[in-house]
C-alpha positions as CSV (number, residue, x, y, z in Angstrom):
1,X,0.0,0.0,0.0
2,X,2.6,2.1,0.8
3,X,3.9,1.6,-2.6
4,X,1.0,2.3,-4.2
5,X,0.5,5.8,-2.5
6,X,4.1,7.0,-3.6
7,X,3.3,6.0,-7.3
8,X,0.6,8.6,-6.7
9,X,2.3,11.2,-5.1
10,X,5.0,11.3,-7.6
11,X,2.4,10.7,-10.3
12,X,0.3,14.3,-9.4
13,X,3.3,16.3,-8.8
14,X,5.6,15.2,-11.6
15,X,5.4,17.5,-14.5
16,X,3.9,16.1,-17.6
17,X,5.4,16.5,-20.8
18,X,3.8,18.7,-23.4
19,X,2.8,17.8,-27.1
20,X,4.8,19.6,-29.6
21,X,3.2,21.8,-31.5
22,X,4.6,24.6,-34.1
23,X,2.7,27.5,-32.9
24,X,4.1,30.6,-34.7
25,X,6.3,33.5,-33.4
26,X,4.8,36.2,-31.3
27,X,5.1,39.4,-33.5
28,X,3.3,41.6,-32.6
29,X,-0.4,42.3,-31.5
30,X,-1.4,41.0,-34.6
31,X,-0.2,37.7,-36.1
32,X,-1.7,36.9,-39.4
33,X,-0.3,34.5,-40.9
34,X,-3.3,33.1,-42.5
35,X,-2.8,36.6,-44.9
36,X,-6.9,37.8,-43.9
37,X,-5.9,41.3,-43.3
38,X,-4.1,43.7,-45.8
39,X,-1.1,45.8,-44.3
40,X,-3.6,48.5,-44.0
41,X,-5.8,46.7,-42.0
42,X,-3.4,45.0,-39.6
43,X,-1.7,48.5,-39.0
44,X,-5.3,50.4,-38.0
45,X,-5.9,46.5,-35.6
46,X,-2.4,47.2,-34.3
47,X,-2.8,50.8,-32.9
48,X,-6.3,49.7,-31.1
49,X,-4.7,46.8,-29.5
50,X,-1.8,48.9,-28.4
51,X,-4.1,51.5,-27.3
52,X,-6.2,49.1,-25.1
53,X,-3.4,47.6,-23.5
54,X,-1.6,51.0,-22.8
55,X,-5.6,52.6,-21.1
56,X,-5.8,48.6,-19.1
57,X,-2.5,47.3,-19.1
58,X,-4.9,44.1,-20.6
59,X,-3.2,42.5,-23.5
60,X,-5.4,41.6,-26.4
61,X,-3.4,39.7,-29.2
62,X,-5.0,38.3,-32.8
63,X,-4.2,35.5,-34.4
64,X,-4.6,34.0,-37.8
65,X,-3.4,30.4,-38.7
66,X,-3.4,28.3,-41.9
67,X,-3.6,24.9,-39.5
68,X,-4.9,24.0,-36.1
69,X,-2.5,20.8,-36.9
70,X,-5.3,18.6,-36.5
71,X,-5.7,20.2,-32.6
72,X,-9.6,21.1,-32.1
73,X,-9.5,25.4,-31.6
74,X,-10.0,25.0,-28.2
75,X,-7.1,22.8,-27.3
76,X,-5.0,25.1,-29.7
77,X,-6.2,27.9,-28.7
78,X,-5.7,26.8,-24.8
79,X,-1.9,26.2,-25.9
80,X,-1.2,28.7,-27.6
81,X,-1.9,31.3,-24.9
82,X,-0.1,29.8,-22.8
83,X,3.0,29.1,-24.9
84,X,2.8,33.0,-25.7
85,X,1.9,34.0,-22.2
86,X,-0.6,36.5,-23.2
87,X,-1.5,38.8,-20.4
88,X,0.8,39.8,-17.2
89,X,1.9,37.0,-14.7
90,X,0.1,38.1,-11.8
91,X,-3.0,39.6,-13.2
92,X,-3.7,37.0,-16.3
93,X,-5.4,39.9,-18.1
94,X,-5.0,38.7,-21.9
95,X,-6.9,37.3,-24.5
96,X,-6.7,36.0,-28.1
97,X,-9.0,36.2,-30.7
98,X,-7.7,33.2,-32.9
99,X,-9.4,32.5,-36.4
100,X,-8.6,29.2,-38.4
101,X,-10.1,29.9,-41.9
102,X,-9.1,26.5,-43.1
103,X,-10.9,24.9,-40.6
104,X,-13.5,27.7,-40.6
105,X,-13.5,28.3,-36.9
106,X,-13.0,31.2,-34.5
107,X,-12.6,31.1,-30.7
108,X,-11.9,33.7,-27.8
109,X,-9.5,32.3,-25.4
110,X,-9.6,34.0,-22.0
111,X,-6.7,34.7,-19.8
112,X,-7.8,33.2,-15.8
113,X,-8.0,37.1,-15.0
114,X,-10.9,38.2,-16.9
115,X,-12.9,34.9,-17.0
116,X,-15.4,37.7,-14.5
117,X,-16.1,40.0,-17.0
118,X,-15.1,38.7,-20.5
119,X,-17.6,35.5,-19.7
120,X,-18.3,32.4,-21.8
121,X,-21.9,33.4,-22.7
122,X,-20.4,37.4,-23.5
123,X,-17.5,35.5,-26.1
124,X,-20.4,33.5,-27.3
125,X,-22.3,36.5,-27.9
126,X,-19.3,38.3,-29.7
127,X,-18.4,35.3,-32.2
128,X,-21.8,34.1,-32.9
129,X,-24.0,38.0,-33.5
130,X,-20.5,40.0,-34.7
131,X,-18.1,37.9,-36.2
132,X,-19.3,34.7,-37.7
133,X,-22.7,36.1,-40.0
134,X,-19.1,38.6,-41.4
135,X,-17.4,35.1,-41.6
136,X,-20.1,33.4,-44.0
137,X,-20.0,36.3,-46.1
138,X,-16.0,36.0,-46.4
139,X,-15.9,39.3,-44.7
140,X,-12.8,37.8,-42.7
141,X,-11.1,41.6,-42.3
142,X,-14.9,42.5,-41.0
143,X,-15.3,39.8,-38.7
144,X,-12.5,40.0,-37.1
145,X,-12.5,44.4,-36.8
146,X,-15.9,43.7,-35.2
147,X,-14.9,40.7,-32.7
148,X,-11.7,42.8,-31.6
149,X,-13.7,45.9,-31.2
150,X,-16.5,44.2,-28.9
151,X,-13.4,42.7,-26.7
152,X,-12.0,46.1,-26.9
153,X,-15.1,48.4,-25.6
154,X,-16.0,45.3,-22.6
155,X,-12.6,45.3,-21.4
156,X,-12.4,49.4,-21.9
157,X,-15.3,49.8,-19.9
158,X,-15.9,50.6,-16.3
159,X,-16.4,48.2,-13.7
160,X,-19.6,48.4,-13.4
161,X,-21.1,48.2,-17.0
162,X,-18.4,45.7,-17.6
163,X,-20.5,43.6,-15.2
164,X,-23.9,44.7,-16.4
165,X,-22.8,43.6,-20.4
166,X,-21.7,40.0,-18.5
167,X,-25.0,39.7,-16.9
168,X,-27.1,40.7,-19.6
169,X,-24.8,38.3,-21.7
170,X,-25.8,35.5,-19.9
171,X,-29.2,35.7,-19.2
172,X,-29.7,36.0,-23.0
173,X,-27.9,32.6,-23.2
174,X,-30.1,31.5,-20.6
175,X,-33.4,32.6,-22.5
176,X,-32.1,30.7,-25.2
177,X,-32.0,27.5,-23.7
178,X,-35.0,28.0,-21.9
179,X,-36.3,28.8,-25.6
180,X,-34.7,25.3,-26.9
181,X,-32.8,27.4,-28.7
182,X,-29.2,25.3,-27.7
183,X,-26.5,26.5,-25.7
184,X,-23.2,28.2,-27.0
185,X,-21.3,26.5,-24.2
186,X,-17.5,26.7,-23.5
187,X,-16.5,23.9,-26.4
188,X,-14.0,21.8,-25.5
189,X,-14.4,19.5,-27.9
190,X,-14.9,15.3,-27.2
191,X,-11.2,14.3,-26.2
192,X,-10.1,10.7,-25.8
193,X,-7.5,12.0,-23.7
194,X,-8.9,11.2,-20.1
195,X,-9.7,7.7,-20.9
196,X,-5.6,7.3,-22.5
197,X,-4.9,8.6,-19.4
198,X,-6.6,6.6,-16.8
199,X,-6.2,3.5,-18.8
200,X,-2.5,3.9,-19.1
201,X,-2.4,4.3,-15.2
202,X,-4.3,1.5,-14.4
203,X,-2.2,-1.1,-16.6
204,X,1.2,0.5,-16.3
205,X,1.2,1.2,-12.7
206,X,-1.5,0.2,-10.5
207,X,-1.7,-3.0,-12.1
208,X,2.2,-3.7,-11.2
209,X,2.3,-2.4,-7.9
210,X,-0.6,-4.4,-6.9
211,X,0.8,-7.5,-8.6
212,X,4.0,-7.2,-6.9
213,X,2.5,-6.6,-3.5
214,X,0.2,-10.3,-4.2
215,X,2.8,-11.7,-5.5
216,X,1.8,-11.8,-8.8
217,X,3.2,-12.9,-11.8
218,X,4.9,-11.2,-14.7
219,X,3.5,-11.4,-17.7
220,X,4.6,-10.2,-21.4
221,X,3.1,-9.2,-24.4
222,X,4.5,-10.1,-27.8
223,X,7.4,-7.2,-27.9
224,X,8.1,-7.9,-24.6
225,X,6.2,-4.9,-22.9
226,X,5.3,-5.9,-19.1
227,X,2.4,-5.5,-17.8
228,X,2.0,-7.4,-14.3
229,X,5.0,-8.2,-12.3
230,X,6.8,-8.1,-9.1
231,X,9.2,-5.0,-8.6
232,X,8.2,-3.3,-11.3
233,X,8.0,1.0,-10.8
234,X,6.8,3.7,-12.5
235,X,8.9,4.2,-15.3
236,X,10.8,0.8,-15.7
237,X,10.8,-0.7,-18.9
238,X,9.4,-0.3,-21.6
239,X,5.5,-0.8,-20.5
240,X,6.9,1.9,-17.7
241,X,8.2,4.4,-20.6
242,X,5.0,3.7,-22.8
243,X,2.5,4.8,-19.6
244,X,4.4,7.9,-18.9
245,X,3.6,8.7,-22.5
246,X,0.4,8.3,-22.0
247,X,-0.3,10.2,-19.1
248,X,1.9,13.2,-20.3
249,X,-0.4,13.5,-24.0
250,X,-3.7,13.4,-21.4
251,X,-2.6,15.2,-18.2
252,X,-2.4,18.6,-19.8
253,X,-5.8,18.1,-21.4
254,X,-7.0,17.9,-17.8
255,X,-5.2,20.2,-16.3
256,X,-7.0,22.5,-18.7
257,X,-10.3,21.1,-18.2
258,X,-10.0,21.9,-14.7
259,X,-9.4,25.4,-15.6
260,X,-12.1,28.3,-14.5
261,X,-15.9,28.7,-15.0
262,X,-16.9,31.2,-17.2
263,X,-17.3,33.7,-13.8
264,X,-14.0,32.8,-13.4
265,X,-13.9,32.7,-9.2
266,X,-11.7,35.3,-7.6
267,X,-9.1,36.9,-9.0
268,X,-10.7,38.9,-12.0
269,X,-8.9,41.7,-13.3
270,X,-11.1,44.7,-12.5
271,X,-8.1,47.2,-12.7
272,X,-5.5,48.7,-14.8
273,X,-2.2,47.6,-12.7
274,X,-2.4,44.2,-11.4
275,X,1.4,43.9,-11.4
276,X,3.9,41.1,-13.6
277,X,5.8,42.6,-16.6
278,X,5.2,42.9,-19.9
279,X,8.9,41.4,-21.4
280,X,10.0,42.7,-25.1
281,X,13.3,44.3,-23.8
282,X,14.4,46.1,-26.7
283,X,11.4,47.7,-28.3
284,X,10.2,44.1,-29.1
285,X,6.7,42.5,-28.5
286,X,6.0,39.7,-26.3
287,X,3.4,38.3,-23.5
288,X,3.7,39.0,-20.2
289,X,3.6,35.2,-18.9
290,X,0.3,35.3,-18.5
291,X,-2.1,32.2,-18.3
292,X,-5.3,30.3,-19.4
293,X,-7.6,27.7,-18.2
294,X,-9.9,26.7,-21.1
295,X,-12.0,30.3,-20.5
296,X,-13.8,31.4,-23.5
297,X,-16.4,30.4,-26.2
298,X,-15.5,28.9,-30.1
299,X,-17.9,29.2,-33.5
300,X,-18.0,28.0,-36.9
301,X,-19.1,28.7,-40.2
């Protein structure tokens, strides 16, 4: 038993390894690389992002890419905040407006610090009434001017009517599935992941450790791969190498999944300050290590 329980501890506090994925480079507030904006265009988007984050000190970033590499937008979108670190450390007070043409979808990923007033039902709102009827028309420059300047004005505004927009947000969503009308939830998309996970606990470690502490046999597969025996740890062999694999590909997804409702608890950015840096020595761009927890709401067209 005491066995078991260390497998565990070490299991819930080891870091997981991340899936590799070729985000591209933080360039500025605008990163097109999907080519939907003219030079005009991502110059005029530039200067209001820059001007929001210089009134708020919140970060707003837009994002174009040709490929989600086969990632659903959430999970992509999840990842790539995080690898950018959009928003300041200790506040968490950045978004991104992300649109995958290819894949015809669009999501607003929220930074953990204003998952209070930038809500799931309010990002809803913005993709589905001012961005995604633009999107079917191929109005992509359209769309996504009228997405960033609904962030903009809710994350400009005061305290107060911040609030009031959330509330009124949600209790449209509300009507709507009172209506039958569906919900537009917080998509995360169906994910395999957990069950990998799980699975890969179960017959790579708790399976052994239990075997060895019954005195139970060791069995093996055709290649060799263990999967019941006496002494064997986390991480021995290569049934031990195979589960960490496993659990690294699922642990992130639900990590994420355990990120914040779409109130977002404490912690929501209300101010201005909120302390962390912003990074970019030099006159360059760059996030401020901010970080997300799945906050936000996806479309498609």
């Amino acid at each position: 038993m005491t066995r078991i329980l260390l497998l565990f501890a070490f299991l819930f506090t080891a870091p997981a390894p991340a899936l590799a994925v070729d985000f591209p480079p933080l360039s500025g507030r605008v990163v097109d690389q999907a080519d939907l904006l003219n030079p005009q265009q991502e110059q005029e988007l530039t200067q209001r992002l820059d001007a929001l984050q210089r009134a708020t000190s919140r970060q707003l970033v837009v994002a174009t890419v040709p490929s989600l590499q086969n990632l659903t937008i959430e999970d992509y979108g999840y990842q790539l905040g995080r690898a950018w670190g959009i928003g300041q450390r200790n506040a968490n007070n950045g978004i991104i407006l992300l649109v995958a043409p290819t894949e015809r979808k669009v999501r607003i990923e929220v930074g953990y610090g204003l998952e209070g007033i930038v809500t799931d039902a309010l990002s809803s709102q913005i993709v589905n009434q001012q961005m995604l009827p633009r999107f079917r028309d191929n109005d992509y420059p359209g769309g996504i001017m009228a997405g960033a300047d609904a962030l903009i004005q809710q994350l400009q505004a005061p305290p107060e009517a911040a609030e009031q927009a959330a509330v009124a947000a949600q209790q449209a969503e509300n009507q709507r599935q009172a209506s039958g009308g569906g919900r537009h939830h917080r998509n995360r998309g169906v994910s395999i992941g957990p069950l990998i996970v799980w699975g890969g606990i179960f017959l790579f470690i708790i399976l052994p450790a239990l075997g060895a502490g019954l005195g139970g046999r060791r069995y093996r597969g055709r290649r060799g791969v263990s999967i019941w025996g006496p002494g064997q740890g986390y991480g021995q062999g290569p049934g031990g190498g195979l589960g960490w694999m496993l659990m690294g590909a699922a642990l992130s997804n639900l990590n994420r999944r355990g990120g914040g409702s779409s109130w977002g608890g404490g912690g929501s950015d209300w101010g201005g300050g909120g302390g962390g840096s912003w990074g970019g020595g030099g006159g360059g761009f760059s996030g401020g290590g901010g970080s997300f927890g799945g906050g936000g709401a996806s479309g498609g067209w």
